[in-house]
N, C-alpha and C positions, 0 to 999 in steps of 0.2 A: 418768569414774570408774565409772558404770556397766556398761559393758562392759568394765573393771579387772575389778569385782566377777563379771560374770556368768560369765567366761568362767575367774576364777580357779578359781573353784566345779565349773563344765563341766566342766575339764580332769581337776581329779580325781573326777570323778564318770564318769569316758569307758564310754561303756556298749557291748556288743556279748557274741554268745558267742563267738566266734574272733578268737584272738588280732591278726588282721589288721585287723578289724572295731574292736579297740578302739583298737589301735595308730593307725587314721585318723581317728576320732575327736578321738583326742589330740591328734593334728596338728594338726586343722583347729581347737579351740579353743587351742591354744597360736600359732597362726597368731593370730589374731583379741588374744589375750594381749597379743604384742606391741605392737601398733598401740594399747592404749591404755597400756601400760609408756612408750611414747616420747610418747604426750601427757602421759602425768603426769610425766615428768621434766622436759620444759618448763615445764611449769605451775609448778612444786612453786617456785622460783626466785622468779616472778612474785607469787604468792599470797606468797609472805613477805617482799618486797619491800613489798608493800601494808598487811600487817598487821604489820609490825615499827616502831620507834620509831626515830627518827631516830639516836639513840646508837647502838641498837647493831644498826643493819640493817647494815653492814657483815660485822659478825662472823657474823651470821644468814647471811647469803648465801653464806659462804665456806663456812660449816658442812655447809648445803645440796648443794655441789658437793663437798665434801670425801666425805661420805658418800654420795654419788654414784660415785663411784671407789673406792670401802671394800665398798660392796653388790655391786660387779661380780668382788668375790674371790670 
């Protein structure tokens, strides 16, 4: 989650004076972006698994993946 956060921040903060300079910047933190975008998608599943009640973990989890494919519009 931490490098969720650092890198979400980085990316818009991409510093350089030439346009090429910022443009790889970019890159390289939206590279690093994803790598923790696909750990928290895993996670997210598991973490509410754990913290949800027996009733209604089912509907939690579905909800989970449902908005999972809803964020990807």
């Amino acid at each position: 989650m931490t490098l969720l956060c650092i890198c979400f921040i980085a990316s818009g903060l991409s510093f350089g004076r030439e346009p090429e300079t910022v443009l790889t910047t970019l890159c390289f933190f939206r590279f690093w972006l994803s790598f923790g975008i696909g750990g928290d998608y895993s996670l997210s599943a598991t973490i509410m698994s754990e913290y949800a009640n027996r009733k209604t973990r089912g509907a939690f989890i579905a909800a989970v993946f449902a908005m999972q494919g809803f964020g990807m519009l």
